[in-house]
C-alpha positions in Angstrom: -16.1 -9.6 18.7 -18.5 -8.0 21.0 -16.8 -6.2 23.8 -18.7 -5.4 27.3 -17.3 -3.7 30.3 -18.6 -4.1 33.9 -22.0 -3.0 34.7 -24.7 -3.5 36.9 -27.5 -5.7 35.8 -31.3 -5.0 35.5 -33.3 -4.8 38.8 -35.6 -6.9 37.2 -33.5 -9.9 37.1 -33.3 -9.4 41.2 -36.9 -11.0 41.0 -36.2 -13.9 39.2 -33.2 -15.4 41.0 -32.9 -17.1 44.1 -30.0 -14.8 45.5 -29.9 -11.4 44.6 -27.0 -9.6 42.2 -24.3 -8.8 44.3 -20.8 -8.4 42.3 -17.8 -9.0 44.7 -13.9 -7.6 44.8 -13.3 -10.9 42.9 -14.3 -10.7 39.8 -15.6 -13.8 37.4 -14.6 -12.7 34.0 -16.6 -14.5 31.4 -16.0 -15.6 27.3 -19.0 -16.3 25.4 -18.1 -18.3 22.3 -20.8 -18.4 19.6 -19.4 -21.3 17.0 -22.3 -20.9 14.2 -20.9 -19.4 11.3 -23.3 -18.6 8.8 -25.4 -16.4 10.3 -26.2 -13.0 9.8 -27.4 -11.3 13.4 -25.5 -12.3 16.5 -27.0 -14.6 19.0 -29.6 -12.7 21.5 -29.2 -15.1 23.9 -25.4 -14.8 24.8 -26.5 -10.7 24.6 -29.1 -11.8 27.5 -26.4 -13.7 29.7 -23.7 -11.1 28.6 -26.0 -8.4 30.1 -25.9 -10.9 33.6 -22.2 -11.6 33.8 -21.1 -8.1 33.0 -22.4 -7.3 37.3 -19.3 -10.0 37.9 -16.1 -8.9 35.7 -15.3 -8.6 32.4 -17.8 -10.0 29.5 -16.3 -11.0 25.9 -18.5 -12.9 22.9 -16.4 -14.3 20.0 -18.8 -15.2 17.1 -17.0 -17.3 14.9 -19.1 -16.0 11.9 -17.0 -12.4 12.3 -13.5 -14.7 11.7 -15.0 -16.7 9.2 -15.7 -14.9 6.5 -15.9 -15.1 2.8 -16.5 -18.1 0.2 -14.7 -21.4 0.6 -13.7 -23.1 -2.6 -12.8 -26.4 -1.1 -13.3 -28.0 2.1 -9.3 -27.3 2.8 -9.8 -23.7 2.5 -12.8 -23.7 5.2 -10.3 -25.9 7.8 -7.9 -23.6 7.3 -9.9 -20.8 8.4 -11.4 -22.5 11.4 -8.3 -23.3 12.5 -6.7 -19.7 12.4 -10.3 -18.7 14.0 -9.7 -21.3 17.1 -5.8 -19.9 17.6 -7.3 -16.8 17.8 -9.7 -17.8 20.2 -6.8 -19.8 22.7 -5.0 -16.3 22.2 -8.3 -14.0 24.2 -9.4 -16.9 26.4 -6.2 -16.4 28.5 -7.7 -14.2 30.6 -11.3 -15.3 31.3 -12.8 -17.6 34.0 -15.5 -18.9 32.7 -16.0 -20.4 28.6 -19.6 -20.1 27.9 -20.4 -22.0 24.8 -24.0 -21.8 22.9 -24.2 -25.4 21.1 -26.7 -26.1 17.8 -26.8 -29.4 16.0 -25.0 -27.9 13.6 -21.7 -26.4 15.2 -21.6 -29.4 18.1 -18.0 -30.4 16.4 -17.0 -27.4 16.9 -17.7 -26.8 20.6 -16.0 -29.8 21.0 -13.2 -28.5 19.7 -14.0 -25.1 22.0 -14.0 -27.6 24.9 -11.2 -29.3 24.3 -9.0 -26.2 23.8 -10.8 -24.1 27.1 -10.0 -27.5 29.4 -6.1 -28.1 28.3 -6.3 -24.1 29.2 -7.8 -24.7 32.6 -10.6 -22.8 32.1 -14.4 -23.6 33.3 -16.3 -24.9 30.4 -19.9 -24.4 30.5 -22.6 -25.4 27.5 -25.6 -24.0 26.6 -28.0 -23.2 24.1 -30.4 -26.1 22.1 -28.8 -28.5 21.1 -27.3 -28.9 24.6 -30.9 -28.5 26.2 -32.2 -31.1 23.8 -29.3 -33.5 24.9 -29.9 -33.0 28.8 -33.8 -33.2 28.6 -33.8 -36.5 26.8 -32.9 -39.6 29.4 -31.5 -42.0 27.1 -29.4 -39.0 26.2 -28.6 -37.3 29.1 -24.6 -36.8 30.4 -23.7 -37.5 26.8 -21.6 -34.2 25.9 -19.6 -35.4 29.1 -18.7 -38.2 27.2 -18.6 -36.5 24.1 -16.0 -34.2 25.3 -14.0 -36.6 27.3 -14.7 -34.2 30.2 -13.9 -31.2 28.7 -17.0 -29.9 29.4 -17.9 -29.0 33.5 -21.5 -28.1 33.3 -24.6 -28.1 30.7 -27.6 -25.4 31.4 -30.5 -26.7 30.3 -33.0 -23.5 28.5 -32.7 -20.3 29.7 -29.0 -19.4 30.8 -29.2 -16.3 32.4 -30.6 -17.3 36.0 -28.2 -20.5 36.2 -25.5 -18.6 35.3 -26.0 -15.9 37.7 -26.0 -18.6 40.4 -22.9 -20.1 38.8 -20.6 -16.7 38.9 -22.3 -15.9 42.3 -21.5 -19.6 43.8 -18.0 -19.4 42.5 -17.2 -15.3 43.9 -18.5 -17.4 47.3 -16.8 -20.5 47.1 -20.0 -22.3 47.3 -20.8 -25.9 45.2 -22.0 -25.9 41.3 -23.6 -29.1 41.5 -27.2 -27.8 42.9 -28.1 -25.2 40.5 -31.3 -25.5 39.2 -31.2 -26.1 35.5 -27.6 -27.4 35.1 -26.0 -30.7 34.7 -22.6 -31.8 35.9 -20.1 -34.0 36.6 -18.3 -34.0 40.4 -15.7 -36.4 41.4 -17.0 -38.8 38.9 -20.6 -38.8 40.1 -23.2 -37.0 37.2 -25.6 -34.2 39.2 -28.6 -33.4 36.9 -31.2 -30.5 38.4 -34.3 -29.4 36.8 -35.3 -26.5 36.0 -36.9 -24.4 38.5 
C-alpha cells in the first residue's frame, strides 16, 4: 500500500474550491481503497484526492491488486485470496475516518463487500470513481448503490473527487452538513439529497 503523511496541499486547488484549505487540530484521517485487481499502475485519481486529504490527517490507499497477486487455478483459490485481502483491509481501516472507495463496473461486488465491512466498522463510506458517476448521472438509476449496499454506503461523488472531498473533510473538521455539496449524493434521515456538479 501507498503510504502518505500530512502535508499541505497545492495553492492551486485554493482556486477551485468554495472554501479555502484550512487543516484543523482535528484531524480527518482518510483510507482510499482501490478494489481493481488486475491492473498494472495504481489509480491517479485516488493519488489526486490523496494529495487533497493529506492537508486534513493521515492518507492511506490499499490497492487490492498489491494483495492479490499471482495466477489462480480455480475460482476457490481467487476467493481465498480476496478474502485474506479484505481481513487485511478490516485490520488498517481501524484507525481512519473516512473509506474512500473508487468503483468500476468491474470491481462493484467488491465495494460492496468494502462497504459492508467499513459500515459494521462505523466508518464513513464514501464512493467514487465511474462506475459510481455513471450510476448517479442516470435518473432511472440514481440512489441505486444505496440500495445496493443496504446503506452501507453514506455518500456517492459524482466525477471529479478532489473538490467534493475537500468540502467533505472540511464540513466534517466544522461540524457542518454533507448533504449540500456540490457533486455528491446522499442519504439523510431517510430522505435521498442529490447535488450537481458545480
Amino acid at each position: 500500500s501507498l503510504l502518505a503523511t500530512r502535508t499541505a496541499a497545492p495553492d492551486s486547488l485554493n482556486d477551485r474550491c468554495s472554501s479555502p484549505l484550512n487543516p484543523a487540530a482535528n484531524d480527518i484521517n482518510t483510507l482510499l481503497v482501490d478494489p481493481l485487481y488486475n491492473q498494472f499502475v495504481p489509480s491517479l485519481g485516488l493519488a489526486y484526492i490523496a494529495s487533497v486529504m493529506k492537508a486534513y490527517g493521515s492518507v492511506e490507499v490499499f490497492e487490492f491488486r498489491s494483495h492479490l497477486k499471482g495466477h489462480f487455478k480455480t475460482l476457490a483459490e481467487f476467493r481465498q485470496a480476496e478474502e485474506s485481502a479484505l481481513a487485511l483491509l478490516e485490520k488498517e481501516m481501524h484507525e481512519y475516518d473516512i473509506i474512500g472507495v473508487s468503483v468500476t463496473v468491474i470491481n462493484y461486488p467488491r465495494s460492496l463487500k468494502v462497504a459492508s465491512l467499513a459500515h459494521s466498522r462505523g466508518k464513513r463510506v464514501i464512493f467514487g470513481g465511474p462506475f459510481a458517476t455513471i450510476l448517479e448521472t442516470i435518473p432511472a438509476l440514481r440512489g441505486q448503490i444505496f440500495s445496493d449496499s443496504h446503506n452501507s454506503v453514506d455518500m456517492v461523488v459524482q466525477g471529479d473527487g478532489i473538490v467534493p472531498m475537500h468540502e467533505v473533510a472540511q464540513r466534517l473538521q466544522e461540524g457542518g452538513p454533507l448533504v449540500d455539496i456540490k457533486g455528491t449524493s446522499t442519504i439523510e434521515s431517510g430522505r435521498y439529497y442529490r447535488n450537481p456538479r458545480g
